[in-house]
C-alpha positions as CSV (number, residue, x, y, z in Angstrom):
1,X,19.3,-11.1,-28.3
2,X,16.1,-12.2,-26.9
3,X,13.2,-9.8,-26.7
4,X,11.7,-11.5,-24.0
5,X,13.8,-10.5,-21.5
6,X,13.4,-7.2,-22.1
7,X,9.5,-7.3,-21.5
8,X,9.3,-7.7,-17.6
9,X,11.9,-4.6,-17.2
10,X,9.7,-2.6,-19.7
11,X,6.9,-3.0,-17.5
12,X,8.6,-2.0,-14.6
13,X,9.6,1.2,-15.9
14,X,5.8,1.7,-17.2
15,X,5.1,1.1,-13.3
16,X,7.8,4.0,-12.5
17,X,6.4,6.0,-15.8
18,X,2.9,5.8,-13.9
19,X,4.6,7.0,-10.6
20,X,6.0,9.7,-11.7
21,X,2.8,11.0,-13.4
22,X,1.5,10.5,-10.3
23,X,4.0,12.6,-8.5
24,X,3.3,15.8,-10.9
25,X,-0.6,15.4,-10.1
26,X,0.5,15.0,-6.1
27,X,2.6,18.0,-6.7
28,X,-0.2,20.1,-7.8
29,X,-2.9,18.7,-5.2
30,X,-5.1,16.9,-7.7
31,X,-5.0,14.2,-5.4
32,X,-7.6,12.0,-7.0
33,X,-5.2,12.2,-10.5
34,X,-2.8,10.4,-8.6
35,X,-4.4,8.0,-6.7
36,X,-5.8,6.8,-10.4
37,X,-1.7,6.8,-11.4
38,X,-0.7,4.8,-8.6
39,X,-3.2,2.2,-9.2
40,X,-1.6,1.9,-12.8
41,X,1.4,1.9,-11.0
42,X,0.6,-1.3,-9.1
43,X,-0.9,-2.5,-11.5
44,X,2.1,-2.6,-14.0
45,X,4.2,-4.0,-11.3
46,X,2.1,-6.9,-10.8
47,X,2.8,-7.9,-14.3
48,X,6.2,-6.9,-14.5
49,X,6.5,-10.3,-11.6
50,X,4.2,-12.7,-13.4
51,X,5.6,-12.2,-17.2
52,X,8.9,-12.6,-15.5
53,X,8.1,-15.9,-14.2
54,X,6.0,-17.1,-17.2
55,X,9.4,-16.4,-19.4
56,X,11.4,-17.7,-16.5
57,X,13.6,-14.2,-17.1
58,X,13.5,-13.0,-13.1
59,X,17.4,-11.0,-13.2
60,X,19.3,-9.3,-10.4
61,X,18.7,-6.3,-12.4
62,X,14.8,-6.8,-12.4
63,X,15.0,-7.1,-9.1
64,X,16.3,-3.5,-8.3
65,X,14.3,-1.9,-11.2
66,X,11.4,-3.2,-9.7
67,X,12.4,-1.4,-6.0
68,X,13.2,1.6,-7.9
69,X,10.2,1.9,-9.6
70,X,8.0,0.8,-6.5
71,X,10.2,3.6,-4.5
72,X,8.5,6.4,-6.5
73,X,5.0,4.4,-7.1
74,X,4.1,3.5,-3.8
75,X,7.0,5.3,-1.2
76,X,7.3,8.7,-2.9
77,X,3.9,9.6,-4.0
78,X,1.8,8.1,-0.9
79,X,4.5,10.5,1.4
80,X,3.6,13.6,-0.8
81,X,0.2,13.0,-1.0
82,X,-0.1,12.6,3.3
83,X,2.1,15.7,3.3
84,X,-0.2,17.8,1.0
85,X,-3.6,16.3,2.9
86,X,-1.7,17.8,6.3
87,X,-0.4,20.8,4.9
88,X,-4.0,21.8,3.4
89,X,-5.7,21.1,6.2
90,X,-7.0,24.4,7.2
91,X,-9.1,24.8,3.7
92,X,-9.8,21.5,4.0
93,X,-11.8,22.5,6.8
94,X,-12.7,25.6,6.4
95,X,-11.7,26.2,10.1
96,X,-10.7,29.4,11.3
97,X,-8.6,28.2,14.6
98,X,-6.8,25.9,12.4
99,X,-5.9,28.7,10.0
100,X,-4.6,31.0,12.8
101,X,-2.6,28.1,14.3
102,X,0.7,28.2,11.8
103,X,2.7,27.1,14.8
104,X,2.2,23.1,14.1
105,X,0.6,23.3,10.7
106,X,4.1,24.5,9.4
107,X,5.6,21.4,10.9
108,X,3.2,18.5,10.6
109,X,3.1,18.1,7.0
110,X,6.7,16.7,7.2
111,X,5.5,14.4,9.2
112,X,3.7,12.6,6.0
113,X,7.4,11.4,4.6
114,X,8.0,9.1,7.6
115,X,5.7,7.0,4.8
116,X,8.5,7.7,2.3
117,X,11.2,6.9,4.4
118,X,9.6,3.7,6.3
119,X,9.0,2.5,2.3
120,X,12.6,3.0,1.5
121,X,13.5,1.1,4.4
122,X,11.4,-1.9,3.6
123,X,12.5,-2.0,0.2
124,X,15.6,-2.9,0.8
125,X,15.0,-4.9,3.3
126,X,13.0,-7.0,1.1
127,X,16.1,-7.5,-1.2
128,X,17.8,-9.4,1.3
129,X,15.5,-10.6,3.4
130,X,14.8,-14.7,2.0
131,X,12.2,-15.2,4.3
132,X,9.7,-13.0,1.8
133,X,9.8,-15.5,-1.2
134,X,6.5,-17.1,-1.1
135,X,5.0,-14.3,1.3
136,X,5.2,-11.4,3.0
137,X,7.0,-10.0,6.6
138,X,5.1,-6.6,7.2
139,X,2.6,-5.1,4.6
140,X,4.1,-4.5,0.9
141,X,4.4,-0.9,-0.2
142,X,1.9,-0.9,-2.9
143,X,-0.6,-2.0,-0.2
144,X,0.3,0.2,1.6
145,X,0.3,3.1,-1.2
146,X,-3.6,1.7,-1.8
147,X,-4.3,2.5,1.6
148,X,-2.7,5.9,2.0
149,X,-3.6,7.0,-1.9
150,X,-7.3,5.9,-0.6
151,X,-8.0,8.9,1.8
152,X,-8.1,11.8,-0.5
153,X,-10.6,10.1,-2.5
154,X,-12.9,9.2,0.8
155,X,-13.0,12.6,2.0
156,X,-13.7,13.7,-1.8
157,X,-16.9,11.5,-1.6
158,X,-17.7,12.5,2.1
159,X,-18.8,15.8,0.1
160,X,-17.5,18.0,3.2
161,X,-19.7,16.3,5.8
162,X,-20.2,13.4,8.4
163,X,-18.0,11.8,10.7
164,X,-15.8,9.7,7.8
165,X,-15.0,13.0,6.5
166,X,-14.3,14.6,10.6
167,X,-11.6,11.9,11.2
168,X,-9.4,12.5,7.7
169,X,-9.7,15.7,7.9
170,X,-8.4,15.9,11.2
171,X,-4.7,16.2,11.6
172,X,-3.5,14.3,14.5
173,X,-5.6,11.2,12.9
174,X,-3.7,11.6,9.7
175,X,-0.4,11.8,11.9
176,X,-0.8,8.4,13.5
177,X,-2.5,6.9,10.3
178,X,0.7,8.0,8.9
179,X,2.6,6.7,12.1
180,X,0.7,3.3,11.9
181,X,1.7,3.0,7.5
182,X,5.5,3.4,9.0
183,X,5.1,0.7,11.5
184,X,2.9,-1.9,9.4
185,X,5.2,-1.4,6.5
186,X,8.5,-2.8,8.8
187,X,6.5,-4.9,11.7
188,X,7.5,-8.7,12.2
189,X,4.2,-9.7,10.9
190,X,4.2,-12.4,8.3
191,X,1.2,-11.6,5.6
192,X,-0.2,-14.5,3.2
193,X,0.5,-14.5,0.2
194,X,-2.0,-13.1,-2.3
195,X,-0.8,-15.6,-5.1
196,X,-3.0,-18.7,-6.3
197,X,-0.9,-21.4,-7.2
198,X,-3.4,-24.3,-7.2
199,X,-7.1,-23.9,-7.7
200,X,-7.9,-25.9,-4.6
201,X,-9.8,-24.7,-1.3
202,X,-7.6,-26.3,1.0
203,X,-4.6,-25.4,-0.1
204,X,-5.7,-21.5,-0.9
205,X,-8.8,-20.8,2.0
206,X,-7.3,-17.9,3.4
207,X,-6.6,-16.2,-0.4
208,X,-10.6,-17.2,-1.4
209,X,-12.0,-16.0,1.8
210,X,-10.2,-12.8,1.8
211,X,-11.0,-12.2,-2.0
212,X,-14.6,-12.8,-1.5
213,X,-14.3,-10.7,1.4
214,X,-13.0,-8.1,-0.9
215,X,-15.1,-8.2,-3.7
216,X,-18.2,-8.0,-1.4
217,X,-16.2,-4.9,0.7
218,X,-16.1,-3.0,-2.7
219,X,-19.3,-3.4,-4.1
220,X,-21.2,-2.2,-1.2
221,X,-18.5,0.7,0.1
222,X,-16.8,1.2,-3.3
223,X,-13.8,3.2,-2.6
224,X,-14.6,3.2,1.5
225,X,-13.3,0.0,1.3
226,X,-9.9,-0.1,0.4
227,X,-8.5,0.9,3.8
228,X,-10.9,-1.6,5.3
229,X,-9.6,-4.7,2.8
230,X,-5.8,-3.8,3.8
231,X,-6.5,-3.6,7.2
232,X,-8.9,-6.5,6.9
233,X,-6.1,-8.4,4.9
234,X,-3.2,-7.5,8.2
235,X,-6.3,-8.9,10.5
236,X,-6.9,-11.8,8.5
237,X,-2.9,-12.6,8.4
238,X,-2.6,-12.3,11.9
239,X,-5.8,-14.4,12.6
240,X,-4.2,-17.2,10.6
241,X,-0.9,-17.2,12.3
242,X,-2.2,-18.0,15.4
243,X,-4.3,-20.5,13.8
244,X,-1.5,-22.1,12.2
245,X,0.7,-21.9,15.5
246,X,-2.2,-23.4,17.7
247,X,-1.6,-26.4,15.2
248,X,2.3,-26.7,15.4
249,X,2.2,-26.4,19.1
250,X,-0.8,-29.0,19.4
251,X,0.1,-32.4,21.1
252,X,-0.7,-34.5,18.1
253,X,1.4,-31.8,15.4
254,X,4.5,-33.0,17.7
255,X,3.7,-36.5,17.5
């Protein structure tokens, strides 16, 4: 039996290993814990893909490992995490209305697993949905899971203080930032893919421009800028299907 085979699922499982660590920390409110267990997370399942192709071993059973494990990664944990930033909003705070008001603070944590559940629902769409071989039809769960796993640590380094630090803490915001992950995760919008296949600047602009873009984001807004490179990275997708549809409807593409 070939060991090689084996490698790609083992990965995935050290991607669902990660998640789940990641979970216990979300569980007990050390959000940053987590957010550093989801990145291993994603970045496990990143390998998982590319050692799969290099051994030319991709399975059906891969496959669903690798939805499984993404489901607790980057579905389960980013839910739990929204619910605990909404449900500890008061001593978040420190605000003395918001601690009297239990009427909507004892709902509107639930509303954080609408995360969960739109992640689920991607998921397996994704499994049957062939358009999503070379790219991507709404934004990918780990994504995703950056951008939600990102706020805790933001309002960690706001120290308490300045505007940043007013928005996530405030809970409608983190209601519709948790309404907009839901629709982003399931819109009709086709993404680029982040994959370099030939070392060429025609053939991969968009991919350069938007890791330059990235690498600049995070060296002068360090972990401010991982919500701005996702939603720079839906922007940029966007931008670039009009650009490429302005060239198919062109007189001289239908000539």
């Amino acid at each position: 039996m070939s060991v090689k085979k084996h490698i790609p699922n083992v990965i995935t499982l050290l991607n669902l290993t990660s998640g789940l660590i990641a979970l216990v920390y979300a569980f007990n409110t050390n959000l940053q814990m987590a957010f550093f267990w989801v990145c291993m997370g994603i970045f496990f399942d990143f390998w998982d893909g590319f050692f799969a192709r290099i051994f030319k071993v991709q399975s059906k059973l891969g496959l669903q490992l690798d939805s499984l494990a993404d489901m607790v990664t980057s579905g389960v944990v980013p839910g739990v995490t929204m619910y605990q930033l909404l449900a500890n909003i008061a001593d978040l705070r420190d605000d003395a209305n918001l601690s009297a008001d239990n009427a909507y603070l004892g709902i509107l944590p639930f509303v954080g697993f609408i995360i969960t559940i739109a992640s689920c629902y991607r998921l397996a769409k994704f499994n049957i949905d062939e358009r999503q071989t070379d790219s991507f039809i709404g934004l990918p769960t780990p994504a995703n899971a950056l951008f939600i796993m990102s706020l805790p640590v933001i309002l960690d380094k706001t120290g308490g203080v300045g505007l940043v630090f007013e928005w996530l803490s405030n809970p409608f915001i983190l209601a519709g930032i948790s309404a907009l992950s839901a629709y982003l995760l399931n819109a009709e919008i086709p993404l680029f893919s982040l994959k370099v296949k030939y070392f060429n600047w025609e053939r991969n602009k968009i991919q350069f421009v938007f890791l330059i873009a990235s690498i600049l984001l995070l060296f002068f807004f360090q972990y401010f800028a991982i919500p701005l490179i996702i939603l720079f990275y839906v922007i940029l997708s966007v931008i670039n299907n009009m650009s490429a549809k302005k060239v198919h409807e062109s007189p001289s593409a239908k000539e």
